[in-house]
C-alpha positions as CSV (number, residue, x, y, z in Angstrom):
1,X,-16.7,0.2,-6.1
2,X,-17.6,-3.0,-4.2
3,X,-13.7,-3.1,-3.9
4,X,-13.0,0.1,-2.4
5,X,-15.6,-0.8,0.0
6,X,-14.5,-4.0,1.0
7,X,-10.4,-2.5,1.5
8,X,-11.8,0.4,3.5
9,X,-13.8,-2.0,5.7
10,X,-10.8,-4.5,6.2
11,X,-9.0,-1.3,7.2
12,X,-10.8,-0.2,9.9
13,X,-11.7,-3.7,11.2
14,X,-7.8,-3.8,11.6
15,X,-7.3,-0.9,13.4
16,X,-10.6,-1.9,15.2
17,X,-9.1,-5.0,16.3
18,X,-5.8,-3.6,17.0
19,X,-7.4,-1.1,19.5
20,X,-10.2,-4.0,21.0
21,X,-6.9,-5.5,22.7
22,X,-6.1,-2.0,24.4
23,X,-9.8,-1.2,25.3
24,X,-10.7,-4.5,26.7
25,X,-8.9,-3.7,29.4
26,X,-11.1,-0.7,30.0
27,X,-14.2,-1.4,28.4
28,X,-15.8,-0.2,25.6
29,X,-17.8,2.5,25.5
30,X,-21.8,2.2,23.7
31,X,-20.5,4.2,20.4
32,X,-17.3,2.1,20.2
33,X,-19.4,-1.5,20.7
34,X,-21.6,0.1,18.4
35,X,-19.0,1.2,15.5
36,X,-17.6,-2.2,16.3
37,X,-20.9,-4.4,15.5
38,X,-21.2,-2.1,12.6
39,X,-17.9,-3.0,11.0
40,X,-18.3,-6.9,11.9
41,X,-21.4,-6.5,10.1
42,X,-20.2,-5.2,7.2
43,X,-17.1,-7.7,7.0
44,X,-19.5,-10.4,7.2
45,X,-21.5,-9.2,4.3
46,X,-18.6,-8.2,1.9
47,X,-16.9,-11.9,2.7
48,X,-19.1,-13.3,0.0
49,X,-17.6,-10.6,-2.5
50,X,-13.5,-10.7,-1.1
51,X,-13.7,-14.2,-1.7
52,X,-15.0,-13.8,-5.1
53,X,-12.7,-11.4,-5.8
54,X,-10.0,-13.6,-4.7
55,X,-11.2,-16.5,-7.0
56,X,-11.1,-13.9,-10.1
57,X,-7.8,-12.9,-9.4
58,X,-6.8,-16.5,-9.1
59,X,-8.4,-17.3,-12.2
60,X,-6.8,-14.1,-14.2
61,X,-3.6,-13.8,-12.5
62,X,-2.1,-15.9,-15.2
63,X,-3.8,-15.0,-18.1
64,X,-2.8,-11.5,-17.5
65,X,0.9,-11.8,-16.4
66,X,1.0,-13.4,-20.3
67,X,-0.5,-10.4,-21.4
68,X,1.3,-8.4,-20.3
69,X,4.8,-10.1,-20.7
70,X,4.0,-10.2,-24.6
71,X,2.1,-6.6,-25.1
72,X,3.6,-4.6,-22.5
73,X,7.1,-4.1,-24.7
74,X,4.8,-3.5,-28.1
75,X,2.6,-0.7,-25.8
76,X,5.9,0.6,-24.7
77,X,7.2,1.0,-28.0
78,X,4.2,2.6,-29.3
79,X,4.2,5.1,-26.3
80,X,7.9,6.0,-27.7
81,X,7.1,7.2,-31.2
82,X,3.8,9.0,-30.4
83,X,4.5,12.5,-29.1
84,X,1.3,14.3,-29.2
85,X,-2.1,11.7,-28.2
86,X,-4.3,14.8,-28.9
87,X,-3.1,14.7,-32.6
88,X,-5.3,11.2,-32.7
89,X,-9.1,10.2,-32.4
90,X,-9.9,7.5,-29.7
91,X,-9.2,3.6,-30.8
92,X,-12.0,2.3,-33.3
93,X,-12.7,-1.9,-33.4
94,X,-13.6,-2.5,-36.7
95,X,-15.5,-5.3,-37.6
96,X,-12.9,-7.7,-38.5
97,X,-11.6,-7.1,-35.2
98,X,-8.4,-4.4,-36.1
99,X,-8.1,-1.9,-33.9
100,X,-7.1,1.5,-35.9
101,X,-6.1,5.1,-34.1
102,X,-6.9,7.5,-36.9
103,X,-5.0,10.6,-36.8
104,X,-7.1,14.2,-36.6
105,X,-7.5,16.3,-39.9
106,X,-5.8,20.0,-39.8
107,X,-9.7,21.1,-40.1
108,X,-10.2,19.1,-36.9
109,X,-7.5,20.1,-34.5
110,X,-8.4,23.9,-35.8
111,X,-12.0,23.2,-34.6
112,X,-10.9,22.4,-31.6
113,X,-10.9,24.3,-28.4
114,X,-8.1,25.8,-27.2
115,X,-7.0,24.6,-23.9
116,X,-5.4,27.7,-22.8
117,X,-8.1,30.2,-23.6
118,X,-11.2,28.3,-21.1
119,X,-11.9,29.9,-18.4
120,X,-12.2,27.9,-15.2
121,X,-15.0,27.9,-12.9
């Protein structure tokens, strides 16, 4: 969430900044100064986060381009061969570490809810 904040507030410092060249000429108005302080605000107190965030990505980048150079064809070829996800339970850890998808009973997918037949609100 942090993030979202932080891209939405180095948006419309941007466009702030674009638009403080044009407006200098003519002044700025109390709202605008205001809505200007209160973005230069706000960038100064999400600085602390952007530059952690840019210190995670740093220190992840690489571990994750691996991970996904090596999983990312094994995931693809699992999304091949399973047709129907809703035939399956969630992923379970066990405590070995395996990671097992069971696949639903017929009792089970008969208990279930027909999509089709809810009624929205």
């Amino acid at each position: 969430m942090k993030q979202i904040a932080a891209a939405l507030c180095l948006l419309a410092m941007t466009t702030l900044v674009s638009a403080q060249d044009d407006e200098q000429e003519q002044g700025l108005s109390l709202m605008e100064r205001g809505a200007q302080m209160l973005m230069e605000g706000l960038m100064r107190e999400m600085e602390p986060a952007m530059d952690g965030l840019q210190d995670m990505a740093e220190e992840f980048g690489p571990a994750l381009r691996e991970f996904t150079s090596q999983m990312g064809p094994a995931l693809r070829n699992l999304l091949e061969e399973v047709e129907d996800w809703s035939v399956y339970h969630p992923p379970e850890l066990l405590e070995n570490g395996d990671i097992i998808i069971r696949r639903k009973t017929p009792q089970e997918l008969e208990s279930e809810p027909d999509a089709d037949n809810q009624i929205d609100i």
